[in-house]
C-alpha positions in Angstrom: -8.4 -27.0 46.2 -6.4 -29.7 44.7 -4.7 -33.0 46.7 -1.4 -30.5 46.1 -2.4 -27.2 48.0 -3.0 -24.8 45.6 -6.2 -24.1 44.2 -7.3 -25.2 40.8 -6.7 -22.7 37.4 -7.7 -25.0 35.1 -10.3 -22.5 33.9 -8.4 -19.8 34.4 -5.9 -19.4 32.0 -5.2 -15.8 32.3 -3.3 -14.9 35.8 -2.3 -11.6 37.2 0.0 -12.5 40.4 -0.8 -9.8 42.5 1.3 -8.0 45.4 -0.5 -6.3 47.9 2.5 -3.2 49.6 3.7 -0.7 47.2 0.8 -1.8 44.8 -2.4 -1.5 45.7 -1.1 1.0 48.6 2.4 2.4 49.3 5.1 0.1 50.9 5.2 1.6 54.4 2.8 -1.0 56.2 3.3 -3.0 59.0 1.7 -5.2 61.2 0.4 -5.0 64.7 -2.2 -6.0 67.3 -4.9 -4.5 65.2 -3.8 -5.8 61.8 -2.0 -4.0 59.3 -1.0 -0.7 59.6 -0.1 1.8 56.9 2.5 4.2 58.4 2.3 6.7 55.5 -0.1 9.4 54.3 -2.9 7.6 52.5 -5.0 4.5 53.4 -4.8 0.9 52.8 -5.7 -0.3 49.5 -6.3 3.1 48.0 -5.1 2.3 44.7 -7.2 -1.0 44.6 -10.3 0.4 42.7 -7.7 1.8 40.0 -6.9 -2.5 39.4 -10.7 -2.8 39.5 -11.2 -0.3 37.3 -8.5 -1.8 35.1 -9.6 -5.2 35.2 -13.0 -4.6 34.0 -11.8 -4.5 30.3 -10.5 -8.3 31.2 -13.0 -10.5 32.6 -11.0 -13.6 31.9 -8.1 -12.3 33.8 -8.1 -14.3 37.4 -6.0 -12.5 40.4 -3.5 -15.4 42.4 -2.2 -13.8 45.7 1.8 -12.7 45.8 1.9 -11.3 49.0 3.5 -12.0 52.3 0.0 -10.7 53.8 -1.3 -14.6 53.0 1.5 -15.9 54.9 1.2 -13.7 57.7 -2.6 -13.6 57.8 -3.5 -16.6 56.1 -5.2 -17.0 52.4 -9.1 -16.0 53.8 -8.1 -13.0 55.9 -5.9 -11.2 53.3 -8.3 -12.0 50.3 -10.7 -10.3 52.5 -9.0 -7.0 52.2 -9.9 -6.7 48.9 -12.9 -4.7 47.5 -15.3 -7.5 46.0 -15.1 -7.0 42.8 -11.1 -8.1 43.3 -12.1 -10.8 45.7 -14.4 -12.4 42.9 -11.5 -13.0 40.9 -8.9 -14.4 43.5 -8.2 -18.1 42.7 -5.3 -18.9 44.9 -1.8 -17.7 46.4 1.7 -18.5 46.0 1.7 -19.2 49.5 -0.2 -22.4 51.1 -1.2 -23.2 54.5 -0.2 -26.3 54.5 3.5 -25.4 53.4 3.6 -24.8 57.3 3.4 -28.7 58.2 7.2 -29.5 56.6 6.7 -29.5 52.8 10.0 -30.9 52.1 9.8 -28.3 49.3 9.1 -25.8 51.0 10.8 -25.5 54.0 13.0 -22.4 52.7 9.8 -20.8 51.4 11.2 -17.6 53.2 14.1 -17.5 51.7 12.9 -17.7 48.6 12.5 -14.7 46.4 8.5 -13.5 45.0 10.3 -14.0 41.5 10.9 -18.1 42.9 7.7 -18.1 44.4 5.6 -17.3 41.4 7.8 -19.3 39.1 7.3 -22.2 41.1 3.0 -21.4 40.8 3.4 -21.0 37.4 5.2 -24.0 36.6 3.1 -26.7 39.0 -0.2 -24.7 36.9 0.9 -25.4 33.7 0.2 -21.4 33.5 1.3 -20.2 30.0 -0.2 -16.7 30.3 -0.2 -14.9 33.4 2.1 -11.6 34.4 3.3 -10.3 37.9 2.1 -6.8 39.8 4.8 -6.5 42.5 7.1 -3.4 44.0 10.2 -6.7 44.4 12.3 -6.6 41.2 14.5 -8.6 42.9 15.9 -12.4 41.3 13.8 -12.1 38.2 15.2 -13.9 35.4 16.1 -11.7 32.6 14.5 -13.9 30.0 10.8 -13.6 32.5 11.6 -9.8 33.0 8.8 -9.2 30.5 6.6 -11.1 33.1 6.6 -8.2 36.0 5.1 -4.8 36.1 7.6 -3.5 38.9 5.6 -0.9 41.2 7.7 2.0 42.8 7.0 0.7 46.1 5.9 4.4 46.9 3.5 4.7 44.2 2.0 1.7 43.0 -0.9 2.0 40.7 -1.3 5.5 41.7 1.5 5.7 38.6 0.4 6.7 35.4 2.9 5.0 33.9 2.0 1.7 35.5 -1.4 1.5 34.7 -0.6 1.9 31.1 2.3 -1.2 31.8 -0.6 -2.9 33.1 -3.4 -2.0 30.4 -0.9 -2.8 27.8 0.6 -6.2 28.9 -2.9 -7.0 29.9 -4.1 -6.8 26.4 -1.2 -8.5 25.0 -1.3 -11.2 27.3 -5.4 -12.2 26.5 -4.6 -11.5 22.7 -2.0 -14.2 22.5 -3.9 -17.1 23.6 -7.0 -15.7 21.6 -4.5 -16.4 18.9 -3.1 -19.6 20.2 
């Protein structure tokens, strides 16, 4: 981890910002004494093999952490919800432990929308190539709209449709910099 908080991409070039509710399993989740909870029919993270399987045509795509679940849980304990093979490729979060001791920065990190939280990692990374998985549509600039696979919260990667979205900009995205 760098002297800033966030972990290092610098040989990671390719970033998928990842969303955990309404992508990898529907929206409905909350959390209690045990953990999280997924108050709808289905399991937690039943759609994550389908980004495995995904991913496995993209070995230089890296995942960085979107979700409210590293807030709430902290960076190690959400990562470790994730099947290995998804873990393996988890370089960081938009989110920081260390945002909690008074950031000036960061202070109205809540407040902020996922669009202004990934920005933010993508612009302190230098990222040029990276896309967003997320169900929250909401703030995105229309001129990064191209960035985000929206998720109907309800389906997620269950969606046909979506896992061609993501296969496709996928593709596109590694491509380009081949090019570059």
């Amino acid at each position: 981890m760098g002297p800033t908080g966030e972990f290092s991409v610098q040989n990671s070039t390719h970033i998928l910002f990842l969303d955990f509710d309404g992508v990898l399993h529907p929206d409905a989740v909350y959390l209690g004494r045990q953990g999280p909870t997924l108050k709808s029919d289905g399991a937690l993270f039943m759609w994550a093999p389908i980004l495995a399987e995904i991913l496995s045509d993209f070995s230089e795509v890296s995942l960085v952490l979107s979700t409210s679940w590293v807030r709430l849980l902290g960076y190690k304990r959400a990562r470790s919800y994730l099947p290995p093979e998804l873990q393996e490729r988890v370089i960081g979060a938009t989110w920081h432990s260390s945002m909690d001791k008074g950031w000036v920065d960061e202070i109205q990190w809540e407040g902020k929308t996922r669009y202004d939280q990934i920005c933010r990692y993508a612009a302190r990374s230098k990222l040029q190539h990276w896309t967003a998985l997320d169900d929250d549509a909401l703030g995105w600039a229309e001129s990064l709209a191209g960035k985000l696979i929206a998720c109907a919260p309800e389906h997620g990667l269950s969606s046909r449709e979506t896992q061609s979205e993501l296969k496709r900009r996928l593709g596109e995205m590694c491509s380009l910099s081949r090019q570059a």
